[in-house]
C-alpha positions as CSV (number, residue, x, y, z in Angstrom):
1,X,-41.0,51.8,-15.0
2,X,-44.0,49.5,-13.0
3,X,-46.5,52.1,-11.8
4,X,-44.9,51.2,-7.9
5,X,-41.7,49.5,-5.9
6,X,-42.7,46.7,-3.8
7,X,-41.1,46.2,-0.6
8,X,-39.7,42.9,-2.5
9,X,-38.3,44.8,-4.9
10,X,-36.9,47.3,-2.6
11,X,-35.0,44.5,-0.5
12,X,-34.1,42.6,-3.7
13,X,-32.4,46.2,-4.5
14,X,-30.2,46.4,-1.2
15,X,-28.9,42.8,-2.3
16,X,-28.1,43.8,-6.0
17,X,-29.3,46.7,-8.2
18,X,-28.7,44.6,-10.9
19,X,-31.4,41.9,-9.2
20,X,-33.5,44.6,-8.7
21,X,-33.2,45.4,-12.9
22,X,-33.9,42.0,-13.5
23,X,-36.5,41.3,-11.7
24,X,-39.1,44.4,-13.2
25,X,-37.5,44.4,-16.5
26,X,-36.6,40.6,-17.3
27,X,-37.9,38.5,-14.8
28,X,-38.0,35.8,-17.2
29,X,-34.7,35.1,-16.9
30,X,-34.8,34.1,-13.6
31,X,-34.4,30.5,-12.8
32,X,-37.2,28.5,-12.0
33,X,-38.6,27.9,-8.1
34,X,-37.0,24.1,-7.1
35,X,-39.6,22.6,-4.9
36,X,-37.4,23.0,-2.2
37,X,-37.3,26.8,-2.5
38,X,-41.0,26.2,-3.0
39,X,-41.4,24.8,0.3
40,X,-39.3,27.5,2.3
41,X,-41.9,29.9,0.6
42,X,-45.1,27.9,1.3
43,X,-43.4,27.5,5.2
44,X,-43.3,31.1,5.4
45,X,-47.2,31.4,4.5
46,X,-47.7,28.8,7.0
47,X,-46.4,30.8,9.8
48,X,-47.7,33.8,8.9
49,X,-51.3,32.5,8.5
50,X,-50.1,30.8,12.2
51,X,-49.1,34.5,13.5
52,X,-53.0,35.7,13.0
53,X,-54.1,33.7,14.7
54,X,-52.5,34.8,17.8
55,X,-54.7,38.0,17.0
56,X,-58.4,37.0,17.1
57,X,-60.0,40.5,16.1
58,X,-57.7,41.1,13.1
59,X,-59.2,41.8,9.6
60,X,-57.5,40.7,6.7
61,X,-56.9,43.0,3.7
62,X,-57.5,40.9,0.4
63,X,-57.3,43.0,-1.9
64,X,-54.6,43.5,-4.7
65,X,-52.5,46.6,-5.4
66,X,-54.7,50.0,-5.6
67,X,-58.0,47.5,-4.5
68,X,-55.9,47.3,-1.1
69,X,-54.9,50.6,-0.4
70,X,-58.7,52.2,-1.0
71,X,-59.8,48.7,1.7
72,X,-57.2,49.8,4.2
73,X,-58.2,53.3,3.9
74,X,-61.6,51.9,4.8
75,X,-60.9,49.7,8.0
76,X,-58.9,52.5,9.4
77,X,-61.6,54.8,9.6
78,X,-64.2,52.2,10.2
79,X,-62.1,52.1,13.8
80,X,-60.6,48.6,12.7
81,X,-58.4,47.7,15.5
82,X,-55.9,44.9,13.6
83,X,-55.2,44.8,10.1
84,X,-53.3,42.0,8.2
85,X,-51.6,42.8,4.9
86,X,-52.7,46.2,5.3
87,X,-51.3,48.2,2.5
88,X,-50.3,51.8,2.0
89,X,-48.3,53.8,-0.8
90,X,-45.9,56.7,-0.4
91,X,-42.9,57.9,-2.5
92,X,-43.5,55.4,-4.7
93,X,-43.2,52.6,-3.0
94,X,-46.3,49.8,-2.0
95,X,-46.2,47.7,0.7
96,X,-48.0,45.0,2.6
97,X,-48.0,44.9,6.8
98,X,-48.4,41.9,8.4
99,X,-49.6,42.9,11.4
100,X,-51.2,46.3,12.7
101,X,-52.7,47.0,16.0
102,X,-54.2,49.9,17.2
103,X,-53.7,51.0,20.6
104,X,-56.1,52.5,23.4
105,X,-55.1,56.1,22.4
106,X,-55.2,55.3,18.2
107,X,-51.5,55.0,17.4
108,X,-50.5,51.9,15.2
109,X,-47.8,49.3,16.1
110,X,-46.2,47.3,13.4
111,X,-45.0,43.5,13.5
112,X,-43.1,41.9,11.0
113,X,-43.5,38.5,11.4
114,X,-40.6,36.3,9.8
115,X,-40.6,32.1,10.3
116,X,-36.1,32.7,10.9
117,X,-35.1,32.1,14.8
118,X,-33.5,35.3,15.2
119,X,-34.0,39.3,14.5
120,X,-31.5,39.6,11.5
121,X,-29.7,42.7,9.7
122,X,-32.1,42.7,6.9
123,X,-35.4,42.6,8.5
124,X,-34.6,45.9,10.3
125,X,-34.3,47.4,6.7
126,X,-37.3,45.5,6.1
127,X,-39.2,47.6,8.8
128,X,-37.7,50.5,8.2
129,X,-38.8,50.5,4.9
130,X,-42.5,50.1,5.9
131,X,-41.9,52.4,8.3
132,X,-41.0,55.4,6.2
133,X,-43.9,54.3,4.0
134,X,-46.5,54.6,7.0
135,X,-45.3,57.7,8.3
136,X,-44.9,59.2,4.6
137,X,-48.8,58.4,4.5
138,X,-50.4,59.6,7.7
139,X,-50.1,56.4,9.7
140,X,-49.2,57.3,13.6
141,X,-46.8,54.4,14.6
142,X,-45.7,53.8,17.8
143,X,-43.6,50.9,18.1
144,X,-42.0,48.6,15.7
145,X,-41.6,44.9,16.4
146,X,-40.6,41.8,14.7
147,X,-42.4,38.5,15.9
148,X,-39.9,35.4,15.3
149,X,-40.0,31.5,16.1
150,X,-38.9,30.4,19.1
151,X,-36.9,27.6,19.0
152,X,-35.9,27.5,22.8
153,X,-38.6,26.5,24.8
154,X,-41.4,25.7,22.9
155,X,-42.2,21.7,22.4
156,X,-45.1,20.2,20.0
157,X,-48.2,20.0,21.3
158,X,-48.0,23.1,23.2
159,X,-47.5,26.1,20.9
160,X,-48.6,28.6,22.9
161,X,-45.2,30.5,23.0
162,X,-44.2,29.3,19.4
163,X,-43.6,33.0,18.8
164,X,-41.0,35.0,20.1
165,X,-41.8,39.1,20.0
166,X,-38.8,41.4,19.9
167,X,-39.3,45.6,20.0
168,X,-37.1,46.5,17.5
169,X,-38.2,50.2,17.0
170,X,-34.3,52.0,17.9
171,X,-32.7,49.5,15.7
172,X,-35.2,50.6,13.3
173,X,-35.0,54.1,14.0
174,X,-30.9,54.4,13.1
175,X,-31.8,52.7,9.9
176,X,-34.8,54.6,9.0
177,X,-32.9,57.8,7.6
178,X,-30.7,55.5,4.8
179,X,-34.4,55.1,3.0
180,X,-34.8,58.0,1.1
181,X,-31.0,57.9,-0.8
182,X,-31.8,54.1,-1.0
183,X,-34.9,54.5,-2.4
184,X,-33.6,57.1,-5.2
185,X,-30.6,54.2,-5.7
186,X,-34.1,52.1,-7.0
187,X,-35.8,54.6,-8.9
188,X,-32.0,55.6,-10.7
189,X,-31.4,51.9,-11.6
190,X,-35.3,50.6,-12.9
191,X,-35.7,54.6,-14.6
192,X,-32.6,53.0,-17.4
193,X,-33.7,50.7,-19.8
194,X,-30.3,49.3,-19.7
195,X,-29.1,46.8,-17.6
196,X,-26.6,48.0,-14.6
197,X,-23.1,46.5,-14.5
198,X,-22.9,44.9,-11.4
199,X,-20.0,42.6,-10.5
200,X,-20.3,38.7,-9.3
201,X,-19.5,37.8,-5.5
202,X,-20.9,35.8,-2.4
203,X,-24.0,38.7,-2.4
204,X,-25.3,36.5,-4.9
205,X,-26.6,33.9,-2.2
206,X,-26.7,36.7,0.9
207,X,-29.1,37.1,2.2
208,X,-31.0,34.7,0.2
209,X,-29.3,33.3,-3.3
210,X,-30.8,35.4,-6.2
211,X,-32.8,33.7,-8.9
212,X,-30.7,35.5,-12.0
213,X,-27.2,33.7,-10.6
214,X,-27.3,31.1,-13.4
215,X,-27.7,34.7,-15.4
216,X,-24.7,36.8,-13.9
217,X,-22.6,33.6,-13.2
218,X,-22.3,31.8,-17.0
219,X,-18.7,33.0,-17.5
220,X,-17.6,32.0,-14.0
221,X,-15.0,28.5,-13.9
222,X,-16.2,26.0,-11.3
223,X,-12.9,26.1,-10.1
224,X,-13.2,29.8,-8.8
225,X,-11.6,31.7,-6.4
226,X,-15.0,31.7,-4.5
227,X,-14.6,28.3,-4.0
228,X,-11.1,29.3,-1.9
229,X,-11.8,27.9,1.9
230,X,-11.9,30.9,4.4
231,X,-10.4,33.5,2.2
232,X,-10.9,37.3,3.8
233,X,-13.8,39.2,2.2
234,X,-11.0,42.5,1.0
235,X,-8.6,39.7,-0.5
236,X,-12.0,38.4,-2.5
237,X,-12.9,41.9,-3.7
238,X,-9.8,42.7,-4.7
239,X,-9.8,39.6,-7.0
240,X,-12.9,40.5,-8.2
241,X,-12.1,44.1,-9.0
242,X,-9.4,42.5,-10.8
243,X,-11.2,41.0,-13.0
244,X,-9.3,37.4,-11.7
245,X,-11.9,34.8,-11.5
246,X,-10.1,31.5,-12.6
247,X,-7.6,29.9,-10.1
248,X,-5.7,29.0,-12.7
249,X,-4.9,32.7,-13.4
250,X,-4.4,33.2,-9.9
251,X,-0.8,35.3,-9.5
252,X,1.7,32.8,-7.3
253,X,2.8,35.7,-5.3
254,X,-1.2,36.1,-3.9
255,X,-1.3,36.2,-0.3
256,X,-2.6,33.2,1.2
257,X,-2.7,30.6,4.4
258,X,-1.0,27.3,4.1
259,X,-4.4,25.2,4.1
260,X,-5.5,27.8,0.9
261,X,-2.2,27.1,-0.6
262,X,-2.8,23.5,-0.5
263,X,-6.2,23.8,-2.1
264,X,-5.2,26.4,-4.9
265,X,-1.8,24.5,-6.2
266,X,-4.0,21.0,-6.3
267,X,-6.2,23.2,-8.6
268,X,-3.2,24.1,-10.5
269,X,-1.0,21.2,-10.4
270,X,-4.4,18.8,-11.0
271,X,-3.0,16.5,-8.4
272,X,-4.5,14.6,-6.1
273,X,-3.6,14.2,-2.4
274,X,-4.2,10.6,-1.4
275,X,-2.6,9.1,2.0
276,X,-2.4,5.3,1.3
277,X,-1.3,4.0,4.3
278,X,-3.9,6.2,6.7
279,X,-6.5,5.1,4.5
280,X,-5.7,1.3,4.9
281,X,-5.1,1.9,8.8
282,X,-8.7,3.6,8.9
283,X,-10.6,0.7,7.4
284,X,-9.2,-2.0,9.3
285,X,-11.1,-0.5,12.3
286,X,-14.3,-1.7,10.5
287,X,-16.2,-4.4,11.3
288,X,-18.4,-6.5,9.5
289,X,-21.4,-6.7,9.0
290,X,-20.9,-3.3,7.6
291,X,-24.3,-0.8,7.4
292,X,-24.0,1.7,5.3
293,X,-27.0,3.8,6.5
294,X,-28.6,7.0,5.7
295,X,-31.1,9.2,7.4
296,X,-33.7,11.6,5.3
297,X,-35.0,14.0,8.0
298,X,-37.6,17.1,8.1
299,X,-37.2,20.4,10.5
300,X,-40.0,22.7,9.9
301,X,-40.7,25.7,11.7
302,X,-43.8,24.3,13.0
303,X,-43.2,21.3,15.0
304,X,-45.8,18.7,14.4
305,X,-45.1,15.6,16.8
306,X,-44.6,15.4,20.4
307,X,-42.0,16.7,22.0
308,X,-40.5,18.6,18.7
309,X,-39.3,21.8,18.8
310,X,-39.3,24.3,15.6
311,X,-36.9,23.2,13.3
312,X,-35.7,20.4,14.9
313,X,-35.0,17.9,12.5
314,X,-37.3,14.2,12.8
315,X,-36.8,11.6,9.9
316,X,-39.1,10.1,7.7
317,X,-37.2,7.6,5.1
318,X,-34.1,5.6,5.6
319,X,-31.7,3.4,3.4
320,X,-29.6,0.9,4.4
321,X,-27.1,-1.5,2.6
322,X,-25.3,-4.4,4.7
323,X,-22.3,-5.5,3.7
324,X,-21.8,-9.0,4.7
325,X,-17.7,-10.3,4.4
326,X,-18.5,-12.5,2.0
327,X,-19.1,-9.7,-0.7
328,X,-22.9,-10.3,-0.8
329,X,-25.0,-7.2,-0.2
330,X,-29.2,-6.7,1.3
331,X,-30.8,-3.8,1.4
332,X,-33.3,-2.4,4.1
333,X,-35.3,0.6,3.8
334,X,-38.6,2.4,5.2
335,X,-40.6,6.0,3.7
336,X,-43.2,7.0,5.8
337,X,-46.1,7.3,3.9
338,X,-48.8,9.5,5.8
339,X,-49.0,12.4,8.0
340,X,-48.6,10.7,11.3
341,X,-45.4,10.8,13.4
342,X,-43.2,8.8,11.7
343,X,-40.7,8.1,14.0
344,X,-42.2,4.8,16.2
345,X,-42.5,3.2,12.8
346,X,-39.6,3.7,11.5
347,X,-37.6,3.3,14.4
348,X,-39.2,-0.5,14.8
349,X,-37.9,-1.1,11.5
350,X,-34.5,0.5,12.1
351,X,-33.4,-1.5,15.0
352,X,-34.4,-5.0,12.7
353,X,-32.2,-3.6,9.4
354,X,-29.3,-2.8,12.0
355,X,-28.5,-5.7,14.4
356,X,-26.1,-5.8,17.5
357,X,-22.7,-5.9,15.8
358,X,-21.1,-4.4,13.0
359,X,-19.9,-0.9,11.5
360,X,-22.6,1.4,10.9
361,X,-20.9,3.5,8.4
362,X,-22.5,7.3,7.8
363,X,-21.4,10.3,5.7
364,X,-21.2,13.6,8.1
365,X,-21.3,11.1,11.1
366,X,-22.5,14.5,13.6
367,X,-25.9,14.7,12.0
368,X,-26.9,11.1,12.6
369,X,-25.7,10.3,16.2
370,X,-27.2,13.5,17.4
371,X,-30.4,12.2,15.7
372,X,-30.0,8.8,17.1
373,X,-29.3,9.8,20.5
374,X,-32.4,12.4,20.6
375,X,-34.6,9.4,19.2
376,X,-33.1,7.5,22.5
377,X,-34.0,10.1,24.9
378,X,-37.5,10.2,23.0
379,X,-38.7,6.7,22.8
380,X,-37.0,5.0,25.8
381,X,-38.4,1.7,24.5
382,X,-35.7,1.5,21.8
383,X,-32.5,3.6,23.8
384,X,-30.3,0.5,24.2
385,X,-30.7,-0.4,20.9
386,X,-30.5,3.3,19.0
387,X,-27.5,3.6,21.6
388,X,-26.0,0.6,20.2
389,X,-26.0,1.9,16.8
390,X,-25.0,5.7,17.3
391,X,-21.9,4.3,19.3
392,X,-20.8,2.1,16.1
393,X,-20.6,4.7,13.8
394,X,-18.1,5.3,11.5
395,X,-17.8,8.9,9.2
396,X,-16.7,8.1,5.6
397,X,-16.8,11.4,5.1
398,X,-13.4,11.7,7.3
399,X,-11.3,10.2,4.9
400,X,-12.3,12.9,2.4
401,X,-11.5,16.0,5.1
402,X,-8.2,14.3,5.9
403,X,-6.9,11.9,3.8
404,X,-8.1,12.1,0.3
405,X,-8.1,15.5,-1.5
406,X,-8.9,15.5,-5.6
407,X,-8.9,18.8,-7.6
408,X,-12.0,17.8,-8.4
409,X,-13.7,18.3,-5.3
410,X,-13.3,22.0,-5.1
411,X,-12.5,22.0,-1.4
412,X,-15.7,19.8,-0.7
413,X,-16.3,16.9,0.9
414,X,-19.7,15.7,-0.3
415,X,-20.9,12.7,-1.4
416,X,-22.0,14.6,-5.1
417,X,-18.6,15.7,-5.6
418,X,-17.0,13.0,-4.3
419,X,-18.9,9.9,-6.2
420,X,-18.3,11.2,-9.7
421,X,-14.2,10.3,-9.4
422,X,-14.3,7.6,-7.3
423,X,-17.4,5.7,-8.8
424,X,-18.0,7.3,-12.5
425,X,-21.0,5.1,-12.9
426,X,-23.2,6.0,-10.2
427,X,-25.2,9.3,-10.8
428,X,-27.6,11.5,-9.0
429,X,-28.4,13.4,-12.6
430,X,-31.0,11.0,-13.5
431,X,-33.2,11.0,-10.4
432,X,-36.1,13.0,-9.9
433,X,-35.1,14.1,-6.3
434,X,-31.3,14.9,-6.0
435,X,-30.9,17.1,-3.1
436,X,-31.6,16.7,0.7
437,X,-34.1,19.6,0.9
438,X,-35.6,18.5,-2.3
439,X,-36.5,15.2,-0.3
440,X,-38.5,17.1,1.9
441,X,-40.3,19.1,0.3
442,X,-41.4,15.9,-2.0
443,X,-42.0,14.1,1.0
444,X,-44.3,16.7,2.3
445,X,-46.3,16.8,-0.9
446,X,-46.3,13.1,-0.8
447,X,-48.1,12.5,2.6
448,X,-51.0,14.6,1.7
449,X,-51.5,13.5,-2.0
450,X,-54.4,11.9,-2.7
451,X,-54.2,10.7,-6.0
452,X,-52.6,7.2,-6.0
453,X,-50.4,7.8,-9.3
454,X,-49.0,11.0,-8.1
455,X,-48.2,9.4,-4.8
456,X,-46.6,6.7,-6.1
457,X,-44.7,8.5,-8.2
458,X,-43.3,10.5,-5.7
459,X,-43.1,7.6,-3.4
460,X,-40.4,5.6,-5.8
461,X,-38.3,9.1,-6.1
462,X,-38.2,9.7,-2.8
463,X,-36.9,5.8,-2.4
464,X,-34.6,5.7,-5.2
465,X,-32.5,9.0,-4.1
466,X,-32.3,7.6,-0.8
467,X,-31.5,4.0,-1.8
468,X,-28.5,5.8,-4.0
469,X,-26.9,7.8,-0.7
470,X,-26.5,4.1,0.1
471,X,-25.2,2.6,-2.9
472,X,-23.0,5.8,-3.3
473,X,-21.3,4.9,-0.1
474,X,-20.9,1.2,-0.8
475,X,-19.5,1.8,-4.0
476,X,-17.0,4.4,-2.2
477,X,-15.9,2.1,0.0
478,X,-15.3,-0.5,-2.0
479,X,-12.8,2.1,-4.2
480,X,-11.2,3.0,-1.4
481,X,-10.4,-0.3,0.0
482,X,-8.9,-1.1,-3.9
483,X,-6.5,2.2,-3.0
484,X,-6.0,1.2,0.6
485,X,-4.8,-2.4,-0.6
């Protein structure tokens, strides 16, 4: 067994025992950091190195392991008044505080400082945990708080309240005496050499998805009952304890909504649901020129251009394909390619790609008018314009909610599941960047490389993902006006 439990380990262990297992024993069988997860992590470090700042006098503890313990031990009786990344052992376990002030009369207070919006379940566990580990060696604590982004009231340039500090010690107080048993539930499961049995189900992804899921999950179907819309947590255990993971094993007499129904016999019966006629009436609405337009957008915790709150999102690319009656086709496009604001710029460009008339035609139309209409209120020099375009939008991601249901889709709606049956040819597997979040974190990497091959690189990535949202959603259209016909 490792000489101590980290407070990583500890919470990996509340998820999944099994995780826990994994991650001492094998944790090369854990799948590899996407740059996207990569980017949440580095975020984190950003706002934490942003939290210590807020505490001028602090001293931060830099060594590792045992090196740390014997250099906290030091600053506390050297009268240190703020320690970062303090660390202390007890029972066993080793962990790292972010925060530690000393008051007037030499009690401690701890804050946990997390880059989420909100206090959640399992940062009181987080606490508690440190909290049982400080008192278990000597450490007088007073209060326990956690220290949160505030995405309220807070707007780029002035950060001065980017943080939002919650006292949190009775929530942690009523969790503090689960420790101990959940601590032994640790030391039981990593004392085995062999690994735990530990059934699949949606604590694989809560509260963060697990690196071993590719692991746990290789005998799962795609087609799985977790992929069942809304269906109650008890019926989903029960199918679980049953050992029923297929839907196609599903029993007929398995109580479910109508809506579920539908979804589970189109599994079964492989049959599509396609309305013909609401389809055709849908498109006639459309009129030409027709944009087919997507937005790549960033939200990170710490706003960066005026007027921004943390985690509103701001975009930095755009694709855009018009469709002229005539069948012939242009394509528009702008990627921001330094670490200015990137909105003036790109909005310039926007409003000359998208002229007065015409469908603008979007996939999850919500996400781009609200963007457009915030860009409106934002740079007034462009509103009638960017107003022009948010109220011609047309969702052809509606047709897939309502109208056009394939087995295939597994309940979703997406462009990735929908483009492989209604436009074989086109592919995302090919391309360097094939998801959303992977955008920006490539993007983010991109603005600040220096080294002209390696930003070009990631420059034509970036462009060739967002160019095929575009394409994708030509190419759909043009299949579903065959159908309609």
């Amino acid at each position: 067994m490792a000489l101590f439990i980290t407070k990583s380990n500890f919470m990996s262990g509340l998820q999944c025992q099994k995780r826990l297992w994994l991650e001492v024993k094998e944790p090369n069988r854990a799948t590899a950091l996407a740059p996207a997860q990569q980017r949440i992590i580095n975020q984190g470090n950003e706002v934490g190195h942003y939290a210590r700042q807020q505490f001028p006098d602090g001293k931060l503890i830099t060594g590792n392991s045992l090196d740390a313990i014997q250099e906290t031990q030091q600053a506390t009786l050297s009268g240190a008044s703020c320690l970062f990344e303090a660390a202390f052992v007890f029972d066993g376990l080793l962990i790292r505080c972010d925060i530690l002030l000393r008051n007037a009369t030499g009690d401690w207070e701890l804050i946990e400082v997390k880059s989420s919006s909100k206090v959640k379940d399992e940062h009181i566990e987080d606490v508690a945990l440190q909290k049982y580990v400080l008192i278990g060696a000597g450490i007088s604590l007073n209060t326990t708080k956690l220290m949160h982004i505030n995405t309220q009231d807070c707007f780029y340039p002035h950060l001065s309240n980017l943080f939002t500090l919650e006292n949190i010690t009775s929530k942690v107080d009523k969790t503090l005496k689960k420790i101990p048993s959940l601590l032994q539930n640790s030391k039981t499961t990593l004392a085995s050499d062999i690994e735990p049995e530990f059934t699949v189900g949606k604590h694989c992804d809560k509260p963060n998805p697990c690196p071993f899921k590719n692991s746990c999950w290789q005998g799962i179907p795609e087609a799985s009952i977790f992929t069942i819309p809304r269906l109650h947590e008890e019926k989903l255990k029960d199918l679980v304890q049953r050992k029923i993971f297929d839907l196609l094993s599903l029993p007929t007499n398995f109580p479910l909504t109508e809506n579920q129904r539908i979804y589970v016999d189109s599994i079964q019966t492989k049959q599509p649901m396609i309305d013909q006629e609401v389809i055709a009436t849908s498109l006639t609405n459309l009129e030409y020129p027709l944009h087919f337009f997507d937005f790549e957008t960033h939200n990170p915790a710490i706003p960066r251009f005026k007027g921004l709150k943390p985690y509103e999102q701001f975009p930095f690319q755009y694709s855009c394909h018009v469709l002229q009656e005539d069948d012939s086709l242009e394509h528009y496009e702008y990627l921001h390619a330094d670490e200015s604001d990137p909105r003036p710029s790109l909005i310039a460009a926007l409003v000359t790609a998208i002229g007065r008339v015409g469908s603008v035609i979007v996939y999850h139309k919500s996400f781009e008018s609200k963007l457009l209409k915030k860009l409106a209120l934002d740079f007034p020099r462009y509103r009638q314009q960017l107003e022009s375009i948010a109220n011609r939008l047309w969702d052809q991601e509606d047709i897939f909610k309502k109208h056009y249901k394939h087995p295939a889709f597994l309940g979703k709606t997406s462009i990735k599941k929908v483009l492989p049956i209604l436009v074989p040819d086109l592919s995302y597997d090919d391309l360097e960047v094939k998801r959303g979040d992977e955008a920006q974190a490539i993007w983010d990497e991109m603005i600040k490389a220096s080294e002209p091959r390696r930003k070009q690189k990631m420059t034509a990535a970036l462009k060739a993902y967002c160019k095929l949202d575009t394409s994708a959603m030509v190419e759909i259209h043009k299949a579903l006006s065959a159908i309609a016909r």
